[in-house]
C-alpha positions as CSV (number, residue, x, y, z in Angstrom):
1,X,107.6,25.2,161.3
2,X,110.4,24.9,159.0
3,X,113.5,23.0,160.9
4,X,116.1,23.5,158.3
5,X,115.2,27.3,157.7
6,X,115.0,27.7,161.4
7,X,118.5,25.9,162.2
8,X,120.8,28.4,162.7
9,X,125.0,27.8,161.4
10,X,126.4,26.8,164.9
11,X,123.0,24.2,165.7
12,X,124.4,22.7,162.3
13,X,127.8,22.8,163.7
14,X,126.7,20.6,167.0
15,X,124.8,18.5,164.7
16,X,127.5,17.8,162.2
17,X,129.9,17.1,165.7
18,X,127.1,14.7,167.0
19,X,127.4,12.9,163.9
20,X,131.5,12.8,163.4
21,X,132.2,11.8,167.2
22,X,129.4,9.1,167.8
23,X,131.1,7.4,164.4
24,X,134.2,7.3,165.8
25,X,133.1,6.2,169.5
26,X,130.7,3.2,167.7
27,X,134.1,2.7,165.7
28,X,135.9,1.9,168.9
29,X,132.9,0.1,170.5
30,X,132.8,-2.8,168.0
31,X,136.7,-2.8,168.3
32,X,136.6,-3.6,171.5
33,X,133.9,-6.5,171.3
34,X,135.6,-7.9,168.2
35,X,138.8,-8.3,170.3
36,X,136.5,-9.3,174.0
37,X,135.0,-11.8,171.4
38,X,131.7,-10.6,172.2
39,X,128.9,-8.3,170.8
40,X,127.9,-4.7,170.4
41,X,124.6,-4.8,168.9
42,X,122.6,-2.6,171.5
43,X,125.0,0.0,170.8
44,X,123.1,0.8,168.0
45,X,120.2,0.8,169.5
46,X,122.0,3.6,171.9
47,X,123.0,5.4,169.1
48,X,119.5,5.9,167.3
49,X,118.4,6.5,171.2
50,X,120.2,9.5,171.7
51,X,120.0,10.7,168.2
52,X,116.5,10.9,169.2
53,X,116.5,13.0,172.1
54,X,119.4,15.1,171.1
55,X,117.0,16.4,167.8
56,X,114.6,17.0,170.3
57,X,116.7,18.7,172.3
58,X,117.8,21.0,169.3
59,X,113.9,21.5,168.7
60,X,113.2,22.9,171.8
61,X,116.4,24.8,171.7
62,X,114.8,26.8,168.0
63,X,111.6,27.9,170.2
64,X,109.0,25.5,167.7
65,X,105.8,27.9,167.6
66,X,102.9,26.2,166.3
67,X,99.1,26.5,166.7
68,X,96.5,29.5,166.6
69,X,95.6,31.5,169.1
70,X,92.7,34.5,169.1
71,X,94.0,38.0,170.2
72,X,92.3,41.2,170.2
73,X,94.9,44.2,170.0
74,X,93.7,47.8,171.2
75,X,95.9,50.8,170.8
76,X,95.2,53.8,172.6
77,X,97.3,56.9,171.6
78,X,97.5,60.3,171.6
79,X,98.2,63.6,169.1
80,X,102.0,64.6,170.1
81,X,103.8,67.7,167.5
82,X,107.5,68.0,168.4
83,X,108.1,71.6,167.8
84,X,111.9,71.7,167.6
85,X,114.7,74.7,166.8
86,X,117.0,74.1,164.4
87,X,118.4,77.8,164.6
88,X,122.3,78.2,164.6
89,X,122.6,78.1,168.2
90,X,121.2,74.8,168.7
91,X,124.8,73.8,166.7
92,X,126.6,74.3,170.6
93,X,128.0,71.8,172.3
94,X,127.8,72.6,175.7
95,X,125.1,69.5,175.7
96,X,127.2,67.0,174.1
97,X,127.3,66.3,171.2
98,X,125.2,69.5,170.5
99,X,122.4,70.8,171.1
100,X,120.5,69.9,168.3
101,X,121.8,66.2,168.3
102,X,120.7,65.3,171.9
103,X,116.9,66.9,170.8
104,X,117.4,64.3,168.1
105,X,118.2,61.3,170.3
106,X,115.5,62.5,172.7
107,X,112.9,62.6,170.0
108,X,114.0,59.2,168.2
109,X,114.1,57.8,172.6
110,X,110.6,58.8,173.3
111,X,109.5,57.0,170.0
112,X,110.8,53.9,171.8
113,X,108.9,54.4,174.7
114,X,105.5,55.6,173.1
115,X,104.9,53.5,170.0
116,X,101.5,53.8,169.7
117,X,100.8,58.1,169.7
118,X,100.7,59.7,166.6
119,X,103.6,61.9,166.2
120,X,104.1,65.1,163.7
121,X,107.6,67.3,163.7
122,X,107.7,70.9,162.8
123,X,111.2,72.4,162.3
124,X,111.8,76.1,163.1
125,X,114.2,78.8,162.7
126,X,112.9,82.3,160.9
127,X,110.5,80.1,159.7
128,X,108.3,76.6,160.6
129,X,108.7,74.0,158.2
130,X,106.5,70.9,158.6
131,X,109.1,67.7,158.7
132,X,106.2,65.4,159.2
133,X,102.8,65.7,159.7
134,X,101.0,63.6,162.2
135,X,101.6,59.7,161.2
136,X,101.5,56.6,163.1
137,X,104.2,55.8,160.7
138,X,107.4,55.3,162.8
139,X,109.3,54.2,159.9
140,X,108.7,57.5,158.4
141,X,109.6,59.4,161.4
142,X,112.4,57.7,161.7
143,X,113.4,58.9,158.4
144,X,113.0,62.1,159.4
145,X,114.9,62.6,162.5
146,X,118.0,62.5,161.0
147,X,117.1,65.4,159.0
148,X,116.4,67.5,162.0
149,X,119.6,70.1,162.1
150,X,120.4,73.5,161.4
151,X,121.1,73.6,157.9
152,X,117.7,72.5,156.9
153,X,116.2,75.9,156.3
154,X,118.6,78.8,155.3
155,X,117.5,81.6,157.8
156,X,119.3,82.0,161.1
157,X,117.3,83.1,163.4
158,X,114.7,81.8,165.6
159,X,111.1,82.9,165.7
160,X,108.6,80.7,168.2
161,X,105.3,82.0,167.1
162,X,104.7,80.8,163.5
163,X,105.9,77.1,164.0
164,X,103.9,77.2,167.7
165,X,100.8,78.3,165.4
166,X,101.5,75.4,163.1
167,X,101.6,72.8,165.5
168,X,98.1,74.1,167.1
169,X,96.3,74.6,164.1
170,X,97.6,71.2,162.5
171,X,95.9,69.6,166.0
172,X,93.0,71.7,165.2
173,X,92.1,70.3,162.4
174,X,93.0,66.7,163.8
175,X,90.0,64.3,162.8
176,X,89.7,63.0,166.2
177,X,88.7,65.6,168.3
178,X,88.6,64.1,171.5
179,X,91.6,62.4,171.1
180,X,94.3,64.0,173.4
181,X,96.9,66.4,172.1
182,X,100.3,67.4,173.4
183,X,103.2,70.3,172.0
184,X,106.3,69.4,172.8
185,X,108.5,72.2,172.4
186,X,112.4,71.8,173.0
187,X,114.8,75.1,172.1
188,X,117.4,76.7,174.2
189,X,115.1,79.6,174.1
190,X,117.3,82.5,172.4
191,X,114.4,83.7,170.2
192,X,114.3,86.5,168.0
193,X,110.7,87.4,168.4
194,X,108.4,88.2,171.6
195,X,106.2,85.1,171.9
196,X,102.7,85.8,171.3
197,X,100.3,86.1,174.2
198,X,97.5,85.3,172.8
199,X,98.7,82.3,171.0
200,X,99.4,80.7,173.9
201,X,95.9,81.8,176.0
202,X,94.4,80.2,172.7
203,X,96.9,76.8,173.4
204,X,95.6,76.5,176.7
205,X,91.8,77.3,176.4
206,X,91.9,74.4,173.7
207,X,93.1,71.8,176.1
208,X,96.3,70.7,174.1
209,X,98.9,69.8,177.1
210,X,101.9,72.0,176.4
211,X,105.4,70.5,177.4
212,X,108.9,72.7,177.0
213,X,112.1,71.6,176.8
214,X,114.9,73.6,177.6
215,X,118.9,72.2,176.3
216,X,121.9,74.3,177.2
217,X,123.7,75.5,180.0
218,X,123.2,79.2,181.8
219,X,127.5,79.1,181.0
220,X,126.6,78.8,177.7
221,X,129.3,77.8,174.4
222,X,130.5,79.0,171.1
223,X,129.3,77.9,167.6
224,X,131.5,75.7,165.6
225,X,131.2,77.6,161.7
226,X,132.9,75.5,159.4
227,X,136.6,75.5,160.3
228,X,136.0,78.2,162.9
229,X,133.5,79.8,165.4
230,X,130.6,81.8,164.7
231,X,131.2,85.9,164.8
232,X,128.7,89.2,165.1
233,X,128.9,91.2,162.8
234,X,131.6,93.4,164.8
235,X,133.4,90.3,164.7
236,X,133.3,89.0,168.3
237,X,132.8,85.6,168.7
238,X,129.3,84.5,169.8
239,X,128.6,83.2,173.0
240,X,124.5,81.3,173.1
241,X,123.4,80.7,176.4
242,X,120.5,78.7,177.6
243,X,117.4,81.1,178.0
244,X,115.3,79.4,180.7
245,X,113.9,82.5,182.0
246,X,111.4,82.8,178.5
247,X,110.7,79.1,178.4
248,X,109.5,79.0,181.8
249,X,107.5,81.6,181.1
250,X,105.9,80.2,178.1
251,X,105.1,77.0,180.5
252,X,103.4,78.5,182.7
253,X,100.9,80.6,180.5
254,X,100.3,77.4,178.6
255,X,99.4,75.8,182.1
256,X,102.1,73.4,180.8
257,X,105.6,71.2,182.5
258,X,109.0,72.6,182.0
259,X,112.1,70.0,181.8
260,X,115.7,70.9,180.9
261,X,118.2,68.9,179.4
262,X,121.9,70.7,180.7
263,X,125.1,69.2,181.2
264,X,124.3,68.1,185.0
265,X,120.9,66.8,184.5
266,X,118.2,65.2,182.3
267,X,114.3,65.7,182.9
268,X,113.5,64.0,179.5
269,X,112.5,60.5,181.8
270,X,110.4,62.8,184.1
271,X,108.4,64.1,181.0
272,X,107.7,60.7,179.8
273,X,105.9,59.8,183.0
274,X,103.9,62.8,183.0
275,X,103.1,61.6,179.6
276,X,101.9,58.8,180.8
277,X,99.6,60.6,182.9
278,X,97.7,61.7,179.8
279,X,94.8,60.3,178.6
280,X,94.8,57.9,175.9
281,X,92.0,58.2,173.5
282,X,91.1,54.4,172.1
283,X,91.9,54.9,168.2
284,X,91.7,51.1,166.5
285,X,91.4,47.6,167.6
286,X,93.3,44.4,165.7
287,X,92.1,41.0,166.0
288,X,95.4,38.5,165.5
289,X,96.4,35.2,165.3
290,X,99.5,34.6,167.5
291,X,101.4,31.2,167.4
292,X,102.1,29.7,170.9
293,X,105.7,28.3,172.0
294,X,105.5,24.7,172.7
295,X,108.9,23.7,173.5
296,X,108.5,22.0,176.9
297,X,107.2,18.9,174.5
298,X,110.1,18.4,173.3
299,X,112.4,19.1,176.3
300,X,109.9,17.0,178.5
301,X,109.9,13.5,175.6
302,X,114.1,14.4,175.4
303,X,114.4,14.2,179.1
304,X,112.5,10.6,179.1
305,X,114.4,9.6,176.4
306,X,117.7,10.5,178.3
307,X,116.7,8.7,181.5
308,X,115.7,5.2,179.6
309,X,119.8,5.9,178.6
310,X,121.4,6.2,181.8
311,X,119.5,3.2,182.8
312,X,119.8,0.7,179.4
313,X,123.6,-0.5,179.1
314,X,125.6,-2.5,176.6
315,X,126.3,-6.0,177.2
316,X,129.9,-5.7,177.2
317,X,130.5,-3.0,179.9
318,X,128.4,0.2,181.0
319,X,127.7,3.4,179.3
C-alpha cells in the first residue's frame, strides 16, 4: 500500500493542521511551566502519543487493503440483439426527450443492470444495419449507443422484416448453441412493410425469447425537421402515432412479452425481471486474487492509543 499515493489533498490538509496547531499549543505549554517554574517534559511524550494514533487513524480512514485472497468468478450470460428503429418517426417527442433518445437511455440502463450477457445492436429503417455484433465488450457498446438515431442510414422508412431476420440469423450462427438468446425489439410500430409470418413462426420454433417494446403515445406528436415540422408530400404536417395494435401482434406470434414505454408509464423495469427469469447459460470462469480491507487494525491499536491519553496527564495540570 502506498500511503502518500493513497492520501488524498484534504487528509493532507488535516495533517498539515495537526502539525501547525500542536506547535503552537506545545508553544504555550512550555510557557506556562517556564513561568509555574516547573516542567513540561511528558508533554512530549503526549505529542509523539497522539501523533501516533492520529496516523493511524488517517490509515484506517484510506481503507489499507493488503493480503491475497483466492476467488473463483463465474459469469453466466445470455445472447441479447437490440433490434431498434431509427426511422424519422422515432424523432417525436411525445416520449421526452424523443422517441429515439429514451430507446437510447433504456438500452445504455439495461447495460447497467445486466453486465455480464452478450449484447449485439442492429439499427433499422428501410434497411438493418448491424451497429454491433454480439460482444461482451461494454465499452464498445457504449460507444455505440450514442450513435443510435435517425440520421444514421439515409432511407426514411421503416421495414421490420430484414433487420428481425438479422438479429435471428446472427443468433443462429451463435457458437454457443445452448446458450440462451433473446430479441429485443423496441419501435413505435409505424412500419412500412407487413411483417413476415413466417419469420416469426421460424423465431419462435428456434426458442430465442422475443421481447417488444412499444414508445409513443396513441395521441401521438409531430416531427421536428430542421427549423420546422415534417410535411407529406401534399404538404400537411405529419402526425406519428404509437402503433400498439402491430406490436402486440408480433408478441404474441413470437410467444413473446410486450412492454410500452408512453408518457404515463414505463414497463422497461418489468422487462428486466422477466429477464431475469431467463436462463443463464455458464460461459467462463476467473480465478482472482482480491485484497482484503484491514482497517479495524488500525482503528482498534488508535483507540488503545487514545485511551492510555485520557488517562496519562502532564505534571503541571491535566490534559
Amino acid at each position: 500500500m502506498n500511503l502518500t499515493s493513497d492520501l488524498g489533498q484534504t487528509e493532507q490538509w488535516f495533517i498539515a493542521f495537526f502539525f501547525i496547531l500542536y506547535l503552537i499549543y506545545l508553544g504555550r505549554i512550555f510557557w506556562i511551566a517556564k513561568k509555574l517554574r516547573t516542567t513540561a517534559r511528558s508533554s512530549i511524550l503526549k505529542f509523539f502519543l497522539r501523533s501516533a494514533y492520529f496516523s493511524l487513524m488517517l490509515l484506517a480512514l484510506l481503507n489499507p487493503s493488503f493480503g491475497e485472497l483466492s476467488k473463483t468468478e463465474k459469469a453466466d450470460s445470455r445472447d441479447i440483439f437490440w433490434v431498434v428503429d431509427i426511422s424519422k418517426s422515432m424523432d417525436a417527442t411525445d416520449i421526452q426527450p424523443s422517441r429515439i433518445e429514451k430507446a437510447k437511455f433504456e438500452i445504455d440502463r439495461y447495460l447497467n443492470h445486466f453486465p455480464f450477457d452478450r449484447i449485439g445492436i442492429i439499427a433499422f429503417s428501410e434497411h438493418p444495419f448491424l451497429l454491433s455484433p454480439l460482444t461482451y465488450d461494454r465499452n464498445a457498446i457504449q460507444l455505440f449507443i450514442p450513435k443510435i438515431n435517425t440520421g444514421l442510414l439515409s432511407e426514411g422508412g421503416s421495414q421490420i422484416n430484414a433487420s428481425l431476420e438479422m438479429a435471428f440469423k446472427r443468433l443462429q450462427k451463435a457458437k454457443a448453441k445452448n446458450r440462451s438468446k433473446v430479441i429485443v425489439l423496441i419501435s413505435d410500430g409505424e412500419f412500412s412493410d407487413e411483417y413476415d409470418h413466417n419469420l416469426i413462426d421460424q423465431i419462435r420454433a428456434s426458442g430465442i425469447n422475443f421481447f417488444t417494446v412499444g414508445i409513443g403515445t396513441e395521441k401521438g406528436s409531430t416531427i421536428k425537421d430542421g427549423t420546422g415540422l415534417v410535411k407529406d408530400s401534399e404538404g400537411n404536417i405529419v402526425l406519428t402515432k404509437l402503433n400498439n395494435s402491430v406490436l402486440k401482434k408480433i408478441t404474441a406470434e413470437a410467444k413473446g412479452k410486450y412492454f410500452e414505454i408512453n408518457s404515463i408509464a414505463n414497463s422497461l423495469s418489468d422487462m428486466m425481471t422477466e429477464m431475469n427469469q431467463i436462463k443463464r447459460t455458464y460461459s467462463s470462469s476467473q480465478e482472482m486474487n482480491v485484497a482484503t480491507n484491514k482497517y479495524f487494525y488500525f482503528l482498534i491499536i488508535a483507540l488503545f492509543l487514545l485511551t492510555i491519553d485520557v488517562f496519562f496527564t502532564v505534571r503541571t495540570f491535566q490534559l
